[in-house]
Residue, then its C-alpha position, 0 to 999 in steps of 0.5 A: x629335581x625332587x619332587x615332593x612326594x610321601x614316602x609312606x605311600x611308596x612301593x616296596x623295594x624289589x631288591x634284598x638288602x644284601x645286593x650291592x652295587x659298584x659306584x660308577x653302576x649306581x651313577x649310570x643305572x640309576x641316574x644319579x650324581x656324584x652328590x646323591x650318593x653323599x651319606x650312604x655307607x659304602x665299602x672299599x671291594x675288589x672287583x675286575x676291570x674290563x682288561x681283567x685286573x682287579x681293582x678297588x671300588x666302592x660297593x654300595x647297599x643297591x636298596x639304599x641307591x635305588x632309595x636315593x633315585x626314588x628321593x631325587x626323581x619323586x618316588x618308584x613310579x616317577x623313576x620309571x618314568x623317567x628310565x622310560x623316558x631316557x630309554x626313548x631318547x636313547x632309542x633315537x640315537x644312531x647306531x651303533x649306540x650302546x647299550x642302555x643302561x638301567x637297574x636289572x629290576x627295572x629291565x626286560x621289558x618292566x618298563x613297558x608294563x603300565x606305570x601304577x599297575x603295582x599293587x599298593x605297598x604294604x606298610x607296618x608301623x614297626x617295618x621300615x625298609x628291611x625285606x628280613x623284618x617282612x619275612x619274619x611278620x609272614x612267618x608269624x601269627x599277626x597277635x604274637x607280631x604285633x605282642x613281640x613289637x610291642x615288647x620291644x618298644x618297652x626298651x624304646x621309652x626312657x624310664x621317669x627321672x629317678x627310676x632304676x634303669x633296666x634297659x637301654x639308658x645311662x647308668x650310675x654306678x648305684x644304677x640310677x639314670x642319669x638322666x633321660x638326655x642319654x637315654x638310647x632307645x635298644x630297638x629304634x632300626x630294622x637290623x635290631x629289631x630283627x635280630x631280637x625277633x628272630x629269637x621269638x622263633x625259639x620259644x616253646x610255643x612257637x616251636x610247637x606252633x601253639x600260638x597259631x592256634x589262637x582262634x580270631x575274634x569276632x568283630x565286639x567279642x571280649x574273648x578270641x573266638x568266643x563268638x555268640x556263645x559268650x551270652x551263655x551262663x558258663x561263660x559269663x561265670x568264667x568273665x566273672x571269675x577273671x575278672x577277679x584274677x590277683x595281679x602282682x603287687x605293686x611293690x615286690x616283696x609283698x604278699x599279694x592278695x589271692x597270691x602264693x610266694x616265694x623267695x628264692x635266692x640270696x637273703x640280701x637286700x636287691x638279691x632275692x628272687x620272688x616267685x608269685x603264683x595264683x593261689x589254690x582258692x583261686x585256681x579252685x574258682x577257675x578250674x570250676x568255671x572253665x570245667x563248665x565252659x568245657x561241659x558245656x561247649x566242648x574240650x576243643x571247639x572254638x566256642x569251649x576250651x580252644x577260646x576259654x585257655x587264651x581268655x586265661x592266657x590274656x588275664x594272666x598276661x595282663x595281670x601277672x606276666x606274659x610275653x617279654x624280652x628280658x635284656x642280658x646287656x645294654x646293647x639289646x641282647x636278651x631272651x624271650x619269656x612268656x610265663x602265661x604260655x603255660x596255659x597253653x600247654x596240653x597237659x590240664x586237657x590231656x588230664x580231662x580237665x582234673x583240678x590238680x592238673x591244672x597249670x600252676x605258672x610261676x613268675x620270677x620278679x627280681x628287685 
């Protein structure tokens, strides 16, 4: 009988997702009935019998069992207990008895440890049950983890009524929605979500491990790494100066002001391409407030141009362009850009910090 119990708050499966177990072992072993297994997929494999035939059967996704046994018998602790349970009773019998069936994980001498002794599962808003998905967090810095989820749930939202429709809904033929009713969210199961963040691992500054380098910030600072050293007069000039940064204009195609432009492309309406860049006045403001910072505080500590690049990286990712999967189809396909990584790039230090060395990041918009 279930028992009523919070999923969320339950262990993490020992199993990979790619184990599969037959029917009649997923009855045996996790004790289960015929009806419990209604609603898993499952495919038809060949497998040998006990007189070395082979014969059909049907192979089941071993996680999603074990998932069913949690649901019927009230979570992984209480399963246990009940494979405990069963093991004693089974250990009454006479012999000659056979052997006690129970999944592997669960065996060689598991049962014996003390319910409750595991640690706490760990839990992600953007992880549902896919071990892939953990793996891919581990091999992440936690910011671009949480940056990359968060650009995936962009294609997760259905655009206003009316909208032009870029990702994931129903399109006319003019490419108006039709409606947010057949709107599909791209990234809503952990198979989807892995294969989009998978491709993260190709971007330029992952390769180079650029994005580890983003210093962590104290608990109240406004800037990562910055640390007691944001009271001082050349930091507070480099707030002040990105505080004022252009940002895109609201309708592409416009100036912008503290913008350079330019159209690349086709001439007809819907074809051009504009690229925007933060113009020489402003560079000129910035290059001489980060230089400050630099004299001041140094080239590669935490306190000089190791935190000061990624208060830039943030300000132009905010207002121009950072970190997005730009879609190549209606089926979640696509590529990662992140413009604002170019001020992460090595060359305006390795100048020494000359004016015209500065980086000059352009952002293709499109109509």
């Amino acid at each position: 009988m279930s028992i009523a119990v919070d999923p969320s708050q339950w262990r993490e499966s020992d199993l990979y997702e790619e184990i599969t177990i037959n029917k009649s072992k997923a009855l045996a072993q996790y004790k289960l009935r015929e009806k419990d297994l209604d609603g898993l997929d499952f495919h038809v494999g060949k497998i040998l019998n006990y007189k070395g035939f082979k014969v059909d059967t049907y192979l089941y996704k071993e996680i999603e069992v074990e998932r069913r046994a949690w649901e019927r018998y009230g979570g992984p602790e209480a399963f246990e207990a009940v494979l405990q349970k069963k093991h004693e009773e089974h250990q009454q019998k006479p012999r000659p008895r056979k052997n006690f069936q129970q999944p592997s994980q669960y065996a060689r001498g598991a049962l014996k440890r003390k319910l409750g002794a595991r640690k706490a599962a760990r839990t992600d808003p953007y992880i549902k049950r896919s071990r892939a998905l953990w793996q891919i967090r581990d091999a992440m810095p936690r910011w671009l983890w949480d940056a990359c989820n968060a650009a995936l749930d962009v294609h997760n939202t259905p655009p206003p009524p009316g909208d032009d429709v870029q990702v994931g809904a129903s399109t006319s033929k003019k490419g108006k929605a039709k409606g947010t009713a057949k709107f599909k969210p791209l990234f809503d199961t952990d198979k989807k979500r892995e294969a989009a963040l998978r491709l993260a691992f190709a971007l330029p500054m992952a390769r180079t491990n650029a994005y580890a380098t983003r210093p962590i910030p104290d608990p109240g600072d406004s800037a990562p790494g910055a640390g007691a050293a944001q009271s001082s007069p050349e930091w507070c000039c480099l707030f002040e100066v990105l505080d004022g940064a252009p940002r895109l204009p609201a309708a592409l195609g416009e100036q912008g002001e503290g913008l350079t432009m330019q159209v690349a492309g086709g001439t007809q309406a819907g074809s051009a391409t504009y690229l925007y860049e933060w113009d020489a006045s402003y560079l000129d403001q910035l290059h001489d407030a980060l230089s400050a910072v630099v004299r001041a505080h140094g080239g590669g500590l935490q306190e000089g141009w190791a935190a000061a690049k990624w208060a830039v990286y943030d300000v132009f990712a905010e207002r121009m362009s950072g970190l997005e999967f730009v879609l190549s189809d209606d089926k979640g396909n696509g590529t990662w850009t992140d413009p604002a990584a170019g001020w992460l790039a090595e060359g305006y230090a390795a100048s020494g910090f000359r004016c015209d060395a500065m980086p000059r990041v352009q952002v293709p918009k499109s109509l």
